[in-house]
C-alpha positions, 0 to 999 in steps of 0.5 A, a space after each residue: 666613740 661615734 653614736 652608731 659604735 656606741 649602740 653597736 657596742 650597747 647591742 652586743 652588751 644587751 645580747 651577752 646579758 641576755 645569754 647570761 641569763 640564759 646560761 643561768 638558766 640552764 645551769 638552775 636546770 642541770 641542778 635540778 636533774 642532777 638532783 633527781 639524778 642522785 634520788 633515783 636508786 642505782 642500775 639500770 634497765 636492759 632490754 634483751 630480745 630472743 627468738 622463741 622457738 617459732 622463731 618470733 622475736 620477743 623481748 625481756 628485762 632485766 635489772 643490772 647494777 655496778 656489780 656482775 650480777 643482774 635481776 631477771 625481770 620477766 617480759 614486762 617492768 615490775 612497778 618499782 623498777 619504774 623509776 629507772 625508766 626514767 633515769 635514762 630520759 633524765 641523763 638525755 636531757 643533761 647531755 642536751 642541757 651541757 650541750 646547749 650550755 656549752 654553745 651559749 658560752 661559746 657564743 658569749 665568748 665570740 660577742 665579747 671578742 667582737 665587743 672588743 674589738 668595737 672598743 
């Protein structure tokens, strides 16, 4: 194998590793979420909007679970509804989390292609 082969193929090596860890990372991270996923109670927040009778646009809660039925929370968000808030936030960040997983094999994978066909 010539030198500048050799340290190319070092180089790729170097690059899948630190991607490894990367993906670890990340991965360490999804735990962590899905964790506080699942202590967060069940439902969800949502928003409707009415026009009142001077037609001005105005917005209220409501609390719904799996089921039909939902809870009328008026115009603002009780305080032990707040937890739900976040949960919303927390399924964005899986979603990006699971995105930048995916890339990072996707990218491994063509490092390890190219490595190959260094060998």
């Amino acid at each position: 194998m010539r030198p500048d082969l050799f340290e190319k193929a070092r180089e790729l090596i170097n690059k899948i590793e630190e991607l490894k860890r990367k993906a670890e990372e990340i991965e360490e991270r999804i735990r962590e979420v899905e964790e506080e996923l699942n202590s967060l109670p069940p439902g969800w927040i949502e928003e409707k909007w009415v026009l009142n009778k001077i037609g001005r646009k105005y917005y209220y809660y409501y609390y719904r679970d799996s089921s039909k039925h939902s809870i009328y929370l008026g115009r603002t968000i009780p305080p032990e509804f707040q937890k739900l808030l976040k949960k919303k936030q927390l399924k964005q960040l899986l979603k990006e989390l699971r995105r930048q997983k995916k890339i990072i094999e996707q990218q491994i994978q063509t490092l390890k292609r190219e490595l190959l066909n260094y060998l």
